[in-house]
C-alpha positions as CSV (number, residue, x, y, z in Angstrom):
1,X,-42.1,40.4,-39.1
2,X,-40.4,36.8,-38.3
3,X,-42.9,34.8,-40.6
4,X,-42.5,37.5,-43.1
5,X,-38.5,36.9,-43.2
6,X,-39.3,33.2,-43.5
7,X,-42.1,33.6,-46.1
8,X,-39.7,36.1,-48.5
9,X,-36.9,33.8,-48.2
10,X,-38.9,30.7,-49.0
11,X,-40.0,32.2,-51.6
12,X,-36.5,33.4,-52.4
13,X,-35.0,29.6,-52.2
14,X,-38.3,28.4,-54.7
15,X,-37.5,30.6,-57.3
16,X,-40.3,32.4,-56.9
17,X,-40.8,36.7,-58.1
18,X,-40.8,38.5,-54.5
19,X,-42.5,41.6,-55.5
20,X,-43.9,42.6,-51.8
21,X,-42.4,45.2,-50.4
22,X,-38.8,44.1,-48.7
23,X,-38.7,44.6,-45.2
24,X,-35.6,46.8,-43.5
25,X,-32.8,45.5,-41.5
26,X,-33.9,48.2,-39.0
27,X,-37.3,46.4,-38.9
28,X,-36.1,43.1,-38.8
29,X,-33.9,43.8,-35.7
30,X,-36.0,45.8,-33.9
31,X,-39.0,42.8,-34.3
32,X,-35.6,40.4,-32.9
33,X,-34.9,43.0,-30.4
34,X,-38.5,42.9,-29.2
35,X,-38.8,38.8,-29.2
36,X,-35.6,39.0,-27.5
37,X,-36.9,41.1,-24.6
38,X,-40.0,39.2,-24.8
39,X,-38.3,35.8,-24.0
40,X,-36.7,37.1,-21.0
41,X,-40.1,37.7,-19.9
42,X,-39.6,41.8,-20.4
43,X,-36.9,42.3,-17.8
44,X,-35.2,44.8,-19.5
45,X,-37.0,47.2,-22.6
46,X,-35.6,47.5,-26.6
47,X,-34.3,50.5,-25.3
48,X,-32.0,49.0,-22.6
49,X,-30.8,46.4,-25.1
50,X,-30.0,49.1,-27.4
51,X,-27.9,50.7,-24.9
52,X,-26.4,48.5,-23.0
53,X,-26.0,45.1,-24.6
54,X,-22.5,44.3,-26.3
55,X,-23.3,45.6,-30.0
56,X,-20.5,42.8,-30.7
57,X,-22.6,40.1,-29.2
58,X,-26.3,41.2,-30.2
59,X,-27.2,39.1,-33.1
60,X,-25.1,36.0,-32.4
61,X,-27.0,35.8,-28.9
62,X,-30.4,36.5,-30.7
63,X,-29.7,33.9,-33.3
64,X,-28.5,31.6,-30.4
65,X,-32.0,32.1,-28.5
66,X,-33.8,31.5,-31.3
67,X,-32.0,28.0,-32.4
68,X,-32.1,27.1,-28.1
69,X,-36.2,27.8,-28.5
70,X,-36.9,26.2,-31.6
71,X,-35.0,23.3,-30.6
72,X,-36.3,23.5,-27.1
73,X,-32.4,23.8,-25.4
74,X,-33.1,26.5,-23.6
75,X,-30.4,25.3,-20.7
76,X,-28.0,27.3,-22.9
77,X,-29.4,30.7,-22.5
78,X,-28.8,31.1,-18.7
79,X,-25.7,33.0,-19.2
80,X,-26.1,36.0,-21.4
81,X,-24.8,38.3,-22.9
82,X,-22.5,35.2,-24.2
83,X,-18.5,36.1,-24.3
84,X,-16.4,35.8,-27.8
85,X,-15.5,32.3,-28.4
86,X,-11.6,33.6,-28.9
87,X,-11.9,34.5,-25.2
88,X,-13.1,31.1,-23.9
89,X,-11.2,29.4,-25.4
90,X,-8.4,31.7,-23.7
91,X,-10.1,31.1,-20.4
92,X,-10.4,27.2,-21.0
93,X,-6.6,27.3,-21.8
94,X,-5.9,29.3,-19.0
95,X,-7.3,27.0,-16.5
96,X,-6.1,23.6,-17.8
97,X,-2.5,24.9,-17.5
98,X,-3.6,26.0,-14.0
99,X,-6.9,24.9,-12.3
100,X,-6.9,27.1,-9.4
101,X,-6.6,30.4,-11.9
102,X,-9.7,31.6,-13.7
103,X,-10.2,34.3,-15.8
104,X,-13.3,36.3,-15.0
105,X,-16.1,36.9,-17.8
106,X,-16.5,40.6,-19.3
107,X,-20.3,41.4,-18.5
């Protein structure tokens, strides 16, 4: 499904007719969905991202993984799901006025 995506939008960018048939954004998540469970060496099932994983969060963490791996980064994906940038930077600010306060992380 990946190289698909790539291949149609390459195609896309060229100028070229794309006359295959388009894939779904239900496909193309679930195929992310499924590499993302994959990375993580299966520790939790499509199903179980599905449910539990911040719907707010999903793509920007799968997009994240995927720029960590193709860049070979991976340091940045120990702490997921990942928290809104609005609140770390509310948590940063919080602790340069006052270094012994921190603000814990929504899981």
């Amino acid at each position: 499904m990946y190289g698909r995506l790539v291949r149609l939008s390459q195609d896309a960018v060229e100028g070229k007719e794309v006359t295959q048939e388009q894939p779904t954004v239900k496909d193309a998540l679930d195929t992310m969905v499924k590499w993302f469970c994959i990375l993580f060496n299966n520790q939790f099932t499509p199903d179980e991202v599905y449910d539990n994983y911040p719907a707010d969060r999903l793509m920007h963490d799968i997009a994240l993984a995927l720029m960590a791996t193709q860049t070979q980064t991976t340091e940045g994906l120990d702490t997921f799901p990942t928290i809104p940038v609005v609140q770390e930077a509310e948590q940063i600010l919080a602790e340069a006025e006052n270094p012994e306060v921190t603000i814990p992380q929504e899981a």
